[in-house]
N, CA, C and O of each residue as an XYZ file, in Angstrom:
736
protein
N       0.957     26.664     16.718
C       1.744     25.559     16.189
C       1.298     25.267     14.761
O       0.115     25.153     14.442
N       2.650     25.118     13.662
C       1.750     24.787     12.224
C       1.700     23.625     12.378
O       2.494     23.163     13.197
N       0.716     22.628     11.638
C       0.713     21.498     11.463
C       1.348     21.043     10.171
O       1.174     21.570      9.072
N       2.223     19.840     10.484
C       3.285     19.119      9.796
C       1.951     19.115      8.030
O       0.735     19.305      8.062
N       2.632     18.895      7.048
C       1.910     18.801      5.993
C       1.978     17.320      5.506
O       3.142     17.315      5.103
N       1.524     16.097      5.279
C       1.150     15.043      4.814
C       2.521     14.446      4.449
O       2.922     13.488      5.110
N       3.273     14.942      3.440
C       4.098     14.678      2.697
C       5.240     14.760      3.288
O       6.052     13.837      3.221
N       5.548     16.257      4.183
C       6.628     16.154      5.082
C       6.716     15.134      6.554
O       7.696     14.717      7.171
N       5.497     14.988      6.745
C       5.067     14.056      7.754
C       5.996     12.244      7.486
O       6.720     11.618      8.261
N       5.596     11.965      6.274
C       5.915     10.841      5.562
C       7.515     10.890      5.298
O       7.927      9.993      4.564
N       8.119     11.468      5.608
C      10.115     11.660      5.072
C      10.528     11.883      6.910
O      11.716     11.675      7.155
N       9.792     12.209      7.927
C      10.377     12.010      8.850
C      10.423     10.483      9.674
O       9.492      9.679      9.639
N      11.327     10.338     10.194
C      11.444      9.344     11.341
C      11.365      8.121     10.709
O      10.944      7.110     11.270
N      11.880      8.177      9.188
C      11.609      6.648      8.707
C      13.100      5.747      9.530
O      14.291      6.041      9.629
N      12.032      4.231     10.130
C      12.578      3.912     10.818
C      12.681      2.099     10.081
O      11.981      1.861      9.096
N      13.281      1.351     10.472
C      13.370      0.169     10.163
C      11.645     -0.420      9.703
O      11.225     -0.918      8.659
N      11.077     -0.143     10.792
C       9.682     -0.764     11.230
C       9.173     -0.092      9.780
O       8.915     -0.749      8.771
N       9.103      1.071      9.879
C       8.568      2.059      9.061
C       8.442      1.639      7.312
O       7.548      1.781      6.479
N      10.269      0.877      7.269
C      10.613      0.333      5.914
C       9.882     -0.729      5.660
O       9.426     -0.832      4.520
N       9.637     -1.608      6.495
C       9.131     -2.757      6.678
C       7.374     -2.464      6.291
O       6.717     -2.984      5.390
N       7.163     -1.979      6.785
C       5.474     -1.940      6.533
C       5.845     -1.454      5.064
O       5.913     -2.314      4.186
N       5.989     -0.659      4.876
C       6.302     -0.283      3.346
C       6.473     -1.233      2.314
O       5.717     -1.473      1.372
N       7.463     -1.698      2.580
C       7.804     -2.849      2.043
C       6.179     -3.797      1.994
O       5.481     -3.854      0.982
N       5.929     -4.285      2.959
C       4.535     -5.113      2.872
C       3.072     -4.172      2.412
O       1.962     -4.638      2.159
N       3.360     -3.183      2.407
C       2.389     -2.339      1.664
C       2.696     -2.644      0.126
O       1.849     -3.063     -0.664
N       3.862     -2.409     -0.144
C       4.343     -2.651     -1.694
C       4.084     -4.070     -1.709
O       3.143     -4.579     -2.318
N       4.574     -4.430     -1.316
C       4.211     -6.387     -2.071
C       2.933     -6.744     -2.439
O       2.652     -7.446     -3.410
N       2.004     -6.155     -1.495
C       0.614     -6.003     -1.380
C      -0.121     -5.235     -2.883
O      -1.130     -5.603     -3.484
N       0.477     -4.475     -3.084
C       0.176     -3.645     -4.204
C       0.408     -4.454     -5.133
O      -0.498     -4.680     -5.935
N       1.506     -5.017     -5.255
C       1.191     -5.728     -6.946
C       0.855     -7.148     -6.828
O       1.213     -7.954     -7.687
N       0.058     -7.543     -5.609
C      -0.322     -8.759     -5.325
C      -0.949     -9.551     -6.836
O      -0.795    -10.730     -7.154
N      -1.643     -8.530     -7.555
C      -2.919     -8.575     -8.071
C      -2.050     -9.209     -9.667
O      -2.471    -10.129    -10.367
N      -0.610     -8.287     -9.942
C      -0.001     -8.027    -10.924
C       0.707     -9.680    -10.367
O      -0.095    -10.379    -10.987
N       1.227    -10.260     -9.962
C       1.818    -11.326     -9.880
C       0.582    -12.376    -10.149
O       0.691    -13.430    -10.775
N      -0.417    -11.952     -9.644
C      -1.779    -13.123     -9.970
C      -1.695    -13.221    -11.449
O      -1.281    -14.235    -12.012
N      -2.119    -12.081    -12.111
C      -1.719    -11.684    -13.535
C      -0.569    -12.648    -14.096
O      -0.708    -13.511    -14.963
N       0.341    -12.381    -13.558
C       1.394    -13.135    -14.528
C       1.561    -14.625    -14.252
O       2.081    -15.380    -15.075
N       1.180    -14.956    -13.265
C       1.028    -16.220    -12.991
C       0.029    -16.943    -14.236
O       0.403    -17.865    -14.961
N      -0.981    -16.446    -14.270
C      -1.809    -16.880    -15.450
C      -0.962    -16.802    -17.071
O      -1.095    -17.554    -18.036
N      -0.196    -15.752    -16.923
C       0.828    -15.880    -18.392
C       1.728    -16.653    -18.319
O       1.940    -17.244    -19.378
N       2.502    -16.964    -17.330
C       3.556    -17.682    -17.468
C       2.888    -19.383    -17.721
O       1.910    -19.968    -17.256
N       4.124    -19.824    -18.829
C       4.026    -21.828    -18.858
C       4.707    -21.859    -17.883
O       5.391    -21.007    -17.317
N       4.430    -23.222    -17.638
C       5.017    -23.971    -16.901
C       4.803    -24.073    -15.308
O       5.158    -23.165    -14.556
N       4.364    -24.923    -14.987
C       3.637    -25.223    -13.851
C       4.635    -24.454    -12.611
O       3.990    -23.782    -11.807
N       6.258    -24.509    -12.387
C       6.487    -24.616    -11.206
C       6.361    -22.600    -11.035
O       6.214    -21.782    -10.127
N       6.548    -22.601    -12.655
C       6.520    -20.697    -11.841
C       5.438    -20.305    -11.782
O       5.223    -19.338    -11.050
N       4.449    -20.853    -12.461
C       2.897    -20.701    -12.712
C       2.840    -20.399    -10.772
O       2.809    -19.326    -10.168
N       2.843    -21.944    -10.192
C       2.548    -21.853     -8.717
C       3.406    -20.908     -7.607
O       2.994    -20.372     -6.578
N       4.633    -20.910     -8.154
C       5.517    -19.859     -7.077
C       5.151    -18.812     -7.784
O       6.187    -18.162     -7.645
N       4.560    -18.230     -8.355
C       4.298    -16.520     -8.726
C       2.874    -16.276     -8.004
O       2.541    -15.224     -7.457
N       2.291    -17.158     -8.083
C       0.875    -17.141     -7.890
C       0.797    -17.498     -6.611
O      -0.277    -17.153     -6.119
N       1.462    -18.014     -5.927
C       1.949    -18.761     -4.296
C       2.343    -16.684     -3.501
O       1.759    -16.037     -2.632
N       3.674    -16.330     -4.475
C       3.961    -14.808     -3.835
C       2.436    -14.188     -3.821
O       1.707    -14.257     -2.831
N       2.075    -13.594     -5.023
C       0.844    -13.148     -4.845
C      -0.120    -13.333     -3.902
O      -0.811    -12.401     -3.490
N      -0.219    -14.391     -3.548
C      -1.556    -14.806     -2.548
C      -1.074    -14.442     -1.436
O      -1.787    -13.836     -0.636
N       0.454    -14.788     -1.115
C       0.844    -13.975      0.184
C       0.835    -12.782      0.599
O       0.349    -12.266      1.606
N       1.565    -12.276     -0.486
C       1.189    -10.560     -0.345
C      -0.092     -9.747     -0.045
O      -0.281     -8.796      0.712
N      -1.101    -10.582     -1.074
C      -2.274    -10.455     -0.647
C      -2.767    -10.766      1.069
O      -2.864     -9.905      1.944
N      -2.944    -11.757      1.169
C      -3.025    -12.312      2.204
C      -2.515    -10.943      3.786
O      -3.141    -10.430      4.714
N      -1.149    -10.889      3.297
C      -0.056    -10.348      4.466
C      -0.681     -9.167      3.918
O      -1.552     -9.146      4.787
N      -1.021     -7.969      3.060
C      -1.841     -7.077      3.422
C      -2.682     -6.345      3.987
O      -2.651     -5.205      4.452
N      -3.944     -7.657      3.830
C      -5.519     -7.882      4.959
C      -4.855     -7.618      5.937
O      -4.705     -6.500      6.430
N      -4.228     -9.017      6.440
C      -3.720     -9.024      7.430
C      -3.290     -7.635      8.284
O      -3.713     -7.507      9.433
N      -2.556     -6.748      7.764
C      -1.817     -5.263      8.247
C      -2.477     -4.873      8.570
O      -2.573     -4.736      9.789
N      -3.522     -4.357      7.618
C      -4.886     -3.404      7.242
C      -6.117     -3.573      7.726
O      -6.922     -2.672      7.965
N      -6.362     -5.402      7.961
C      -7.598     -5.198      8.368
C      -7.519     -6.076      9.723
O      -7.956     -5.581     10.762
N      -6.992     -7.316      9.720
C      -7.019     -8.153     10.950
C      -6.039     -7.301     12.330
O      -6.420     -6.970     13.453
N      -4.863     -7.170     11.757
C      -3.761     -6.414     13.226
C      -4.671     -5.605     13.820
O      -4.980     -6.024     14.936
N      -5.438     -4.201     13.370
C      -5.370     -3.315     14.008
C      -6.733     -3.415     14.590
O      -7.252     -2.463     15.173
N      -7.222     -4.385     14.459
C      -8.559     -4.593     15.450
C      -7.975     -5.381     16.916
O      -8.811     -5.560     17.801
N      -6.783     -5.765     17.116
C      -6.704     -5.887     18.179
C      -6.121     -5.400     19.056
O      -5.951     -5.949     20.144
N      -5.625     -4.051     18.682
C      -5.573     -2.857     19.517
C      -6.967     -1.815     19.942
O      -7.945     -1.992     19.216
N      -7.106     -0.866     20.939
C      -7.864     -0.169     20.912
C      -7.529      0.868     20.293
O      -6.406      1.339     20.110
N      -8.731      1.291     19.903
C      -8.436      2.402     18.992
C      -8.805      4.009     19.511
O      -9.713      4.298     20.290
N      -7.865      4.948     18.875
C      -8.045      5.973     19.516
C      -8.833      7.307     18.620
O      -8.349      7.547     17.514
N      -9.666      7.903     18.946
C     -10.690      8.953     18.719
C      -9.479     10.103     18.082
O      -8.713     10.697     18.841
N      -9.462     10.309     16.431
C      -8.476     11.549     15.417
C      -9.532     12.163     14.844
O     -10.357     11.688     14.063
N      -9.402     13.857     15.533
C     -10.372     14.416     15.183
C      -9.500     15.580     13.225
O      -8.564     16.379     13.187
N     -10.348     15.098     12.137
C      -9.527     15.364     11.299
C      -9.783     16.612     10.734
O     -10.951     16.960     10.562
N      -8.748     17.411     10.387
C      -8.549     18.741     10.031
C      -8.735     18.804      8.149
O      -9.598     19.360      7.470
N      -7.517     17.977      7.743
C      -7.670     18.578      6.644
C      -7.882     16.952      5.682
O      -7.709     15.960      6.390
N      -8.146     16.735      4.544
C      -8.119     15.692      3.672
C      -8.020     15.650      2.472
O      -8.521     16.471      1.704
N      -7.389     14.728      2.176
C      -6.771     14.976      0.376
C      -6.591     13.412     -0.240
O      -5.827     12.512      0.109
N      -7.549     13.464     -1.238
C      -7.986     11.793     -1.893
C      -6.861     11.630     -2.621
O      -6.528     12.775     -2.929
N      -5.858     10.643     -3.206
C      -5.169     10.720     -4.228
C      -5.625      9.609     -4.909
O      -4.709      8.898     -5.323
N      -6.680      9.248     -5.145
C      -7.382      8.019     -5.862
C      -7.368      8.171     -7.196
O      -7.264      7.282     -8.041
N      -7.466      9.206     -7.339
C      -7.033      9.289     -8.999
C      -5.665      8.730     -9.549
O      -5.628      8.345    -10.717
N      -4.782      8.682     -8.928
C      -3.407      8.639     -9.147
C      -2.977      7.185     -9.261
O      -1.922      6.710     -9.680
N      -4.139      6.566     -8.747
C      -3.942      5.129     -8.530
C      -3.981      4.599     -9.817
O      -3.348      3.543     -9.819
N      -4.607      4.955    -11.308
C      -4.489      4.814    -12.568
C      -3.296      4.927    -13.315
O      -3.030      4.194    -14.268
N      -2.708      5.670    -12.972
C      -1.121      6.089    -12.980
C      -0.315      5.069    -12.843
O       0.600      4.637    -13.544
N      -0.930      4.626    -11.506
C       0.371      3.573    -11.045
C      -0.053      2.235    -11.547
O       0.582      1.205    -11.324
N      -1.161      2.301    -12.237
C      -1.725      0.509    -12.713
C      -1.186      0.274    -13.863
O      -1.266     -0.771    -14.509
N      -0.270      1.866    -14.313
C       0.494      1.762    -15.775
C       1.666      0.667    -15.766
O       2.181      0.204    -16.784
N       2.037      0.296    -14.307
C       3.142     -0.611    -14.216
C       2.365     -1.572    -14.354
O       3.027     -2.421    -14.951
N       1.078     -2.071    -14.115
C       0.481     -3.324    -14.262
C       0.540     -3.777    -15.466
O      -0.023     -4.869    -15.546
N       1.229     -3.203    -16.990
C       0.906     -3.582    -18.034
C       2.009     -4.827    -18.086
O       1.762     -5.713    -18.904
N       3.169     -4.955    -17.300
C       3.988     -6.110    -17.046
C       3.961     -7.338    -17.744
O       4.808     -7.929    -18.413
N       2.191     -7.708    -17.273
C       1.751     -9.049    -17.336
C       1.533     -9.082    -19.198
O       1.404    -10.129    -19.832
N       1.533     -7.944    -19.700
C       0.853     -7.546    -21.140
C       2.238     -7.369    -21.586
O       2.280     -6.602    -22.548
N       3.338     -7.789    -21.241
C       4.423     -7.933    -22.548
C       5.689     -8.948    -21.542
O       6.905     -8.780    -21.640
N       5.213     -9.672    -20.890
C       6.085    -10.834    -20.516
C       5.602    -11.614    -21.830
O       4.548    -11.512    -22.458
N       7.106    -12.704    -22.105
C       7.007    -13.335    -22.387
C       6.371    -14.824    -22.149
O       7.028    -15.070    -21.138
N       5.638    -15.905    -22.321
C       4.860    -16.584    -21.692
C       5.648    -17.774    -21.427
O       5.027    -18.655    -20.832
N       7.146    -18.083    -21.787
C       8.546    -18.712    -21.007
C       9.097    -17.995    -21.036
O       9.627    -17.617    -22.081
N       9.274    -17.380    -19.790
C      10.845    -16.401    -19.347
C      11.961    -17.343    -19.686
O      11.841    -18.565    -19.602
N      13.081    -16.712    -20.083
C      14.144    -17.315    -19.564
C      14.904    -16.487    -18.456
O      14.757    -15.270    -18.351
N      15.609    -17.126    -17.754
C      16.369    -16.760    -16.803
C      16.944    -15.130    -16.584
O      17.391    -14.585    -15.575
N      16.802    -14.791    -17.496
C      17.646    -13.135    -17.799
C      15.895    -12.685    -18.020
O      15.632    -11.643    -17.421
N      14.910    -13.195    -18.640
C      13.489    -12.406    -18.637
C      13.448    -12.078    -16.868
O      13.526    -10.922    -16.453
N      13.319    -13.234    -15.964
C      12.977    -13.346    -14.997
C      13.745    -12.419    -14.282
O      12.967    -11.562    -13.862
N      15.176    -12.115    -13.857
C      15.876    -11.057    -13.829
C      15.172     -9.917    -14.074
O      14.314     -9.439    -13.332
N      15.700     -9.301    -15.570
C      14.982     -8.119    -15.797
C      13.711     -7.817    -15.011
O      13.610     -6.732    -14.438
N      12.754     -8.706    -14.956
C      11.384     -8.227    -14.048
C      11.394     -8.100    -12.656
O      10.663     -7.387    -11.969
N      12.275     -8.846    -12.307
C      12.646     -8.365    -10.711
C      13.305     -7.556    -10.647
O      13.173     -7.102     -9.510
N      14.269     -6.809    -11.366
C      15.221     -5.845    -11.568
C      14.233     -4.896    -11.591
O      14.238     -4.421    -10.456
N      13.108     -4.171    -12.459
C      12.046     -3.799    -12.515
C      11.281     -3.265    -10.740
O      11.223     -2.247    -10.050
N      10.850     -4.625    -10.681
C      10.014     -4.965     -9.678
C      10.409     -4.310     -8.275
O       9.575     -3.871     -7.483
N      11.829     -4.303     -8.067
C      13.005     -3.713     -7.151
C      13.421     -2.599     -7.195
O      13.803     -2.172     -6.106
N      13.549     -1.602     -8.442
C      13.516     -0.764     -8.501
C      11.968     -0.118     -7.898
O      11.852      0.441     -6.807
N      11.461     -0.220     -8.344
C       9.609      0.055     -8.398
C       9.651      0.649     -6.429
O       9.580      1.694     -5.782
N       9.853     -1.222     -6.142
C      10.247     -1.225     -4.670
C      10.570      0.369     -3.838
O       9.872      0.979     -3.029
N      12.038      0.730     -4.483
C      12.953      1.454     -3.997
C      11.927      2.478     -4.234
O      11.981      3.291     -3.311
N      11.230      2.708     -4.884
C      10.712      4.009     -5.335
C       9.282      4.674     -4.368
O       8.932      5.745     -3.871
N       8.786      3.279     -4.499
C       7.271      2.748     -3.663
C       8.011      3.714     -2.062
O       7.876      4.881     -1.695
N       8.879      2.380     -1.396
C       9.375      2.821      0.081
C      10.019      4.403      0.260
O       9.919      5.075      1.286
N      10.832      4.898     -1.241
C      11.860      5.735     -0.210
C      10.586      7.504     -0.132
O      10.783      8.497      0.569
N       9.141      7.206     -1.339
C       8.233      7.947     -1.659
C       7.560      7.796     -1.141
O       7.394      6.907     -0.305
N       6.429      9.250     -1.692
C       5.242      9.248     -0.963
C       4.638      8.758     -1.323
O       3.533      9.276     -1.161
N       4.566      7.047     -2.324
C       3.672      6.911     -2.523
C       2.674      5.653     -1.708
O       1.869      4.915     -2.276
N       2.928      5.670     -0.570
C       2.161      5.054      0.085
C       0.740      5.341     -0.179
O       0.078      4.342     -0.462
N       0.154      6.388     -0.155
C      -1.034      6.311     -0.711
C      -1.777      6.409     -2.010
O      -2.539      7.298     -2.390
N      -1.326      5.111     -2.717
C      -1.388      4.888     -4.067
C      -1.426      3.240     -3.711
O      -0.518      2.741     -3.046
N      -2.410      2.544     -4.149
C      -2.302      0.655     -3.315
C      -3.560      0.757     -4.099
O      -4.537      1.501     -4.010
N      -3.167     -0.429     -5.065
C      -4.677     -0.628     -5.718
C      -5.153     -2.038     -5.127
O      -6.138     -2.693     -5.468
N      -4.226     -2.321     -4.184
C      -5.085     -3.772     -3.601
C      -6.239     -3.354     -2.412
O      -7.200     -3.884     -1.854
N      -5.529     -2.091     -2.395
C      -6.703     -1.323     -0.784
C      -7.491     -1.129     -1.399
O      -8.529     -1.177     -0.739
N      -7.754     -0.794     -2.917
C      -9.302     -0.641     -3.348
C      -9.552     -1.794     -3.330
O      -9.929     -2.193     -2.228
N      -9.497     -2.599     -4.188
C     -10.290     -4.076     -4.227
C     -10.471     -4.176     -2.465
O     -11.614     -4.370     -2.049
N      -9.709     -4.085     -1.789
C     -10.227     -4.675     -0.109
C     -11.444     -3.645      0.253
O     -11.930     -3.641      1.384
N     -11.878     -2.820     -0.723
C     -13.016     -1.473     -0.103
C     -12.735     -0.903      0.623
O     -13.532     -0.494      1.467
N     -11.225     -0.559      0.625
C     -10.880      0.841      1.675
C     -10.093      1.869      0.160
O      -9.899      1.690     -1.042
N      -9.881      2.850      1.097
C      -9.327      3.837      0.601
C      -8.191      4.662      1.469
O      -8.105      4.753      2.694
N      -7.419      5.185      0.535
C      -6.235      5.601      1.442
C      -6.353      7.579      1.196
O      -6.567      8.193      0.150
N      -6.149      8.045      2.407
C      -6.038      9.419      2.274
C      -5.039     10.491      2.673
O      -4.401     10.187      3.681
N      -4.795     11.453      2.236
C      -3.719     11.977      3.383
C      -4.487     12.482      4.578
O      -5.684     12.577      4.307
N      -4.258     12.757      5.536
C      -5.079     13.883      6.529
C      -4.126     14.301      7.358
O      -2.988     13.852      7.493
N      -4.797     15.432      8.059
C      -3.617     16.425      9.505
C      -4.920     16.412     10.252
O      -6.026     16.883      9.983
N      -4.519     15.827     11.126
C      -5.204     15.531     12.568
C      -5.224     17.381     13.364
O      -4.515     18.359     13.126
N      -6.309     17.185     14.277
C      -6.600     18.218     15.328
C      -4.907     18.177     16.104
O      -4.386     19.194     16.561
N      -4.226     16.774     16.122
C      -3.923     17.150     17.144
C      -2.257     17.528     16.421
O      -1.276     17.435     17.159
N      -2.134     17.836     15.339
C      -0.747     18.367     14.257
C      -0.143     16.984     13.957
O       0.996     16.977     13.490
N      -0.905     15.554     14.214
C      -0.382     14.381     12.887
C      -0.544     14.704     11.611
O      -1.543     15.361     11.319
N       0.029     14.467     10.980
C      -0.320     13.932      9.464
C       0.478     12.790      8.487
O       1.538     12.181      8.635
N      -0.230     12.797      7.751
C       0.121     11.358      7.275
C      -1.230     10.543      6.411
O      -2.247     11.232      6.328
N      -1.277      9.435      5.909
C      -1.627      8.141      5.607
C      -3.101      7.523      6.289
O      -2.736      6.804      7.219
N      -4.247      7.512      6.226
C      -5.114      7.160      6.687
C      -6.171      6.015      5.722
O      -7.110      6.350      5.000
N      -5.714      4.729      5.962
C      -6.267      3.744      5.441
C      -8.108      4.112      6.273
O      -8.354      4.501      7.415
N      -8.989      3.811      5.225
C     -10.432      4.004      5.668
C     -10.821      3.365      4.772
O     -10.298      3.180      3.673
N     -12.519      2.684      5.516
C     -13.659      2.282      4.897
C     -14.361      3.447      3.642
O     -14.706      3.254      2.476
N     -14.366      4.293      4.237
C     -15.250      5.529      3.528
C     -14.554      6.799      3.666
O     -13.745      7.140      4.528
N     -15.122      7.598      2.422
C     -14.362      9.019      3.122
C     -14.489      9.858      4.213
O     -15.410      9.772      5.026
N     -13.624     10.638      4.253
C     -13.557     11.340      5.473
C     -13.485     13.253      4.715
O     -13.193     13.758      3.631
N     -13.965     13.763      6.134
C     -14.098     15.203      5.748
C     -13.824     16.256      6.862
O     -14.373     16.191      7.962
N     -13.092     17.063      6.569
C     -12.460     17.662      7.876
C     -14.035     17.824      8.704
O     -15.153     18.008      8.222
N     -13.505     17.642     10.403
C     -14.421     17.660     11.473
C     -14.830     16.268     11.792
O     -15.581     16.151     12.760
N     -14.449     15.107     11.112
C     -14.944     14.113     11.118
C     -14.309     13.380     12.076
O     -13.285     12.974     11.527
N     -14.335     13.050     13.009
C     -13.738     11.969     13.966
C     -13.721     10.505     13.078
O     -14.636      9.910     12.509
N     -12.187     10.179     13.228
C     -11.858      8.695     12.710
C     -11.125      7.826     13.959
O     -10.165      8.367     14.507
N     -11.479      6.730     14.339
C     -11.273      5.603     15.368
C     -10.534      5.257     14.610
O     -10.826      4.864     13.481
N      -9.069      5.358     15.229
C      -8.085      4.140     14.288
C      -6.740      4.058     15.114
O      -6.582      4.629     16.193
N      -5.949      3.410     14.586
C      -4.493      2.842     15.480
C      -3.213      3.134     13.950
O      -3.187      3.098     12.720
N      -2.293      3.427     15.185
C      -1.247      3.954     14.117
C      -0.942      2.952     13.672
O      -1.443      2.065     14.364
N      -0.136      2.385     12.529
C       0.496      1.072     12.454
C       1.675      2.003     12.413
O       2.529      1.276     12.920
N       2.200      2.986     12.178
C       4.012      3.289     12.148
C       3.383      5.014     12.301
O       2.202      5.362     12.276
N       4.254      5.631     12.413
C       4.914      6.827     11.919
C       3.818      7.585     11.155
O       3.046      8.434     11.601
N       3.903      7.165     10.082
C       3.084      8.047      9.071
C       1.537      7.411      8.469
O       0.765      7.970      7.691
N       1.398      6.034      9.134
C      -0.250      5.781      8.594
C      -0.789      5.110     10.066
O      -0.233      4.676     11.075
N      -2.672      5.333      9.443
C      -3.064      5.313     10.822
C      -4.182      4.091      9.798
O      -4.174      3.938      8.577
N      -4.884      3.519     10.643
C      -5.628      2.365     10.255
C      -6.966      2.771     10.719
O      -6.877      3.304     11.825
N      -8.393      2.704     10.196
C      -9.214      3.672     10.631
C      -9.629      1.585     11.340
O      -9.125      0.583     10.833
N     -10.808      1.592     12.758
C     -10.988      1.133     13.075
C     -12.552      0.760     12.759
O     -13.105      1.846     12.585
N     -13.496     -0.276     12.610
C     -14.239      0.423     12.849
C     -15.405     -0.829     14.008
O     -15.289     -2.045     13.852
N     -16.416     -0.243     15.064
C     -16.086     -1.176     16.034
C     -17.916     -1.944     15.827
O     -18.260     -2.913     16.505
């Protein structure tokens, strides 16, 4: 049997659920970039609703990543192959420059355009592979990897530390294509 490859793993069976975590993976990701602009923007009420999203996203991240999947048991993935894309995560902090050419009063059409932006980004984040690219999972001290399991998974493996083929990882799927490493 070949085993599925990381990337093709990630384009099958996307399912509602599937969009959805995505989606809260992405919000999560620019948690950091809305903190950011919250500090640029005047004016108190967007100051607090930008900075209000942010903390949620943040927040609803942990939450996915670190609180959910401890209350499942977790199951013993003995791992075959592994591939860091941590480098790449510099790449994607190029969208973080946002906060470095907003204006510090949007007007109504600024605010637009950046969600227009922000939504696109979205579309790009979910319908790609780039789930493993999340610079809020670094700041939380995990890391995201691809791997192909012993048993022909592959996919997405949120972890504390790295991993190296032969390595047994304790973790729970959250969807389809990522697995949550556990640790007990």
């Amino acid at each position: 049997m070949v085993a599925l490859r990381p990337r093709d793993a990630m384009q099958r069976g996307v399912t509602p659920t599937t969009i959805a975590i995505r989606l809260r993976l992405f919000g999560g990701s620019y948690a950091p970039l809305l903190l950011m602009l919250a500090l640029r923007f005047d004016g108190l009420v967007l100051r607090v609703a930008i900075a209000a999203a942010g903390v949620l996203f943040l927040a609803d991240t942990a939450r996915l990543v670190l609180w959910l999947p401890r209350r499942v048991q977790p199951s013993p993935f003995i791992i075959t192959e592994v591939k860091d894309h941590g480098s790449q995560v510099a790449g994607y902090l190029a969208s973080y420059l946002l906060p470095l050419l907003v204006v510090p009063t949007p007007t109504v059409t600024d605010l637009l355009a950046y969600a227009l932006f922000l939504t696109v980004v979205a579309l790009v984040y979910v319908r790609s592979e780039m789930l493993d690219i999340n610079p809020t999972l670094y700041v939380l001290g995990l890391r995201v990897l691809e791997v192909v399991t012993a048993e022909g998974w592959a996919g997405c493996a949120i972890v504390k530390s790295g991993l190296a083929p032969g390595d047994t990882l304790h973790g729970v799927h959250v969807d389809n294509c990522l697995l949550v490493q556990v640790r007990s």
